[in-house]
N, C-alpha and C positions, 0 to 999 in steps of 0.2 A: 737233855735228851739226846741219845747215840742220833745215827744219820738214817737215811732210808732204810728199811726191813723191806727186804720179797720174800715171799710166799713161793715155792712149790714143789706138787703133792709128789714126792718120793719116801724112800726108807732112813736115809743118813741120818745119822746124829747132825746134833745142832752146833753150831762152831761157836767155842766160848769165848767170852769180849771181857777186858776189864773195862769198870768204870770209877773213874777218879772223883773224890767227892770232898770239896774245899770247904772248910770248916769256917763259917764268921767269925770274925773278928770280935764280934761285939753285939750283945743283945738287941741295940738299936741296930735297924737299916742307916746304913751313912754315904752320904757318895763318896764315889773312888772318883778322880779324875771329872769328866764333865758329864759322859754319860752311861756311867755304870753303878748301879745301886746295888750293894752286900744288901742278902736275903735276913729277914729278920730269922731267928729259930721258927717260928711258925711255920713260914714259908718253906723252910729246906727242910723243915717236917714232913709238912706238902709234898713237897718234891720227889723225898723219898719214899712213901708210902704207893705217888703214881706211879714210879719206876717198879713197885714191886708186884706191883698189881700187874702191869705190862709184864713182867717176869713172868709169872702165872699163867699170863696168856700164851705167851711164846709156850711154856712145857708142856699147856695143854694141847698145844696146837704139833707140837715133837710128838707127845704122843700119839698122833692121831696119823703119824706119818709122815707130818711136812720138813720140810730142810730150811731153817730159816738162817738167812745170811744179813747180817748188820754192816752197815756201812760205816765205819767211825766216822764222825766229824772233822774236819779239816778244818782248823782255825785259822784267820786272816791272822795277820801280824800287828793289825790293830788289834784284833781280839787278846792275842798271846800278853800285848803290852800292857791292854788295862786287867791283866790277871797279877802280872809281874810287880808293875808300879803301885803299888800298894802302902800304906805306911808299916805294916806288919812284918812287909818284907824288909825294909832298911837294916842294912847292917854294919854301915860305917860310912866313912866319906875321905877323900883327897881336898887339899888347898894349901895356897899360900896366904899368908897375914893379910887381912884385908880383900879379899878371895872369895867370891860367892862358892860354896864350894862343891864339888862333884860328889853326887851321892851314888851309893851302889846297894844293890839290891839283891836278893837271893832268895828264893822259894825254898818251900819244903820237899817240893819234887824236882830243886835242881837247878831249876832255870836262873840266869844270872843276867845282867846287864848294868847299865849304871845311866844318869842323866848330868850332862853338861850344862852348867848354868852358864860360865863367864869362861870364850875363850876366843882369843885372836883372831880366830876362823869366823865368820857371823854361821857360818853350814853346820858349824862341828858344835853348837851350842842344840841341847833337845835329848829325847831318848835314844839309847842306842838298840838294835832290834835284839828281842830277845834271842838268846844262845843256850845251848845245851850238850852239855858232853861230859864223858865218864869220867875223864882224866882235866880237869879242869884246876886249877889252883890259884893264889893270888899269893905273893908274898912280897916283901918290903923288900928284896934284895935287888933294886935296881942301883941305879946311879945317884950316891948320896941318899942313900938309904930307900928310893922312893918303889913304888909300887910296881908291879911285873905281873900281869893277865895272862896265863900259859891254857892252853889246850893241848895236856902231854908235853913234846916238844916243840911248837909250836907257841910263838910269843904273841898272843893275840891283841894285846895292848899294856904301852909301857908311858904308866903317869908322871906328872912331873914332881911329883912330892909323895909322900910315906904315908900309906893308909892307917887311917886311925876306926878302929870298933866305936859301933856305937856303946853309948852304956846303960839307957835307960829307956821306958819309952815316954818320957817327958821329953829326951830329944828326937827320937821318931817322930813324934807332932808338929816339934819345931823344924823338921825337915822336913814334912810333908810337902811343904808349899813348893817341892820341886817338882814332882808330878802332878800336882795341881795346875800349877803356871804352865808347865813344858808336856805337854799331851803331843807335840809334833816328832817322829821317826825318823829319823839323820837321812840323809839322801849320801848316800856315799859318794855319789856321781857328782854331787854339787861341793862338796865337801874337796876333793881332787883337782873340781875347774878352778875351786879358788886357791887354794894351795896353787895353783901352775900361773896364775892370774898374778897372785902375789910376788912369785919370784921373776918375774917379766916387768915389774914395776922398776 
């Protein structure tokens, strides 16, 4: 459901909003993460049928004169993450031999980030926040083949090994258990104090 609607009585047209509508996964409701349940088809049946009835309402209410303004929703970044961490979204992973390894994720609408399972830092292990941008790319042409995060020209993060695609979704399942396990959002801030903490040892 968009955010607040106000009401009031003028002439103006009604200002158009889009809305985004995420498609289950899977006939079954399943949990994502710890506390986010995908709508069974019934339910986002539901869903859209009261959205459309609300539509109805607003054009009847434009015709009658009103100007109604929609507030989009602002999602938290916890919000954003348990959209992203998904198993549907998985689309490859980084590691070395023996390597719990970093999975990475990509929506349909764009959004991208990856989760750290095993890494020197104890900060830099967890979801990274989700990110979005037009010019975004990932390619294997780092150092020793490994992976290169670009936003345009902008190097947003560069792995230690060479990303591999997932291939199937029998290994999406067995990757799940990274967003499952790791629901905690990187503290950058804490991430920097141990890095500085580290080389002062």
């Amino acid at each position: 459901m968009p955010g607040n609607v106000s009401l009031s009585q003028t002439s103006a047209t009604a200002q158009q909003t889009q809305t985004e509508v995420t498609q289950p996964s899977s006939s079954k409701a399943s949990k994502v993460g710890k506390n986010t349940v995908e709508m069974t088809p019934t339910q986002q049946r539901a869903q859209f049928l009261l959205a459309r009835e609300k539509e109805k309402i607003m054009q009847a209410k434009e015709s009658a004169g009103y100007q109604i303004t929609i507030t989009p929703k602002v999602l938290t970044k916890q919000e954003q993450s348990e959209r992203l961490y998904q198993t549907k979204n998985i689309i490859g992973t980084t590691s070395c031999p023996g390597q719990r390894p970093t999975v990475y994720y990509r929506s349909n609408s764009g959004s991208y980030g990856h989760i750290t399972q095993e890494h020197k830092i104890q900060a830099n292990i967890g979801r990274e926040a989700v990110r979005k941008h037009p010019e975004y790319s990932m390619r294997n042409d780092g150092r020793n083949g490994a992976l290169v995060e670009r936003e345009g020209n902008h190097v947003l993060h560069k792995s230690r090994n060479p990303f591999v695609p997932v291939k199937n979704q029998a290994e999406r399942e067995q990757l799940s258990q990274a967003h499952k396990e790791h629901t905690n959002i990187k503290d950058r801030a804490a991430i920097k104090q141990e890095r500085i903490m580290m080389r002062n040892r």
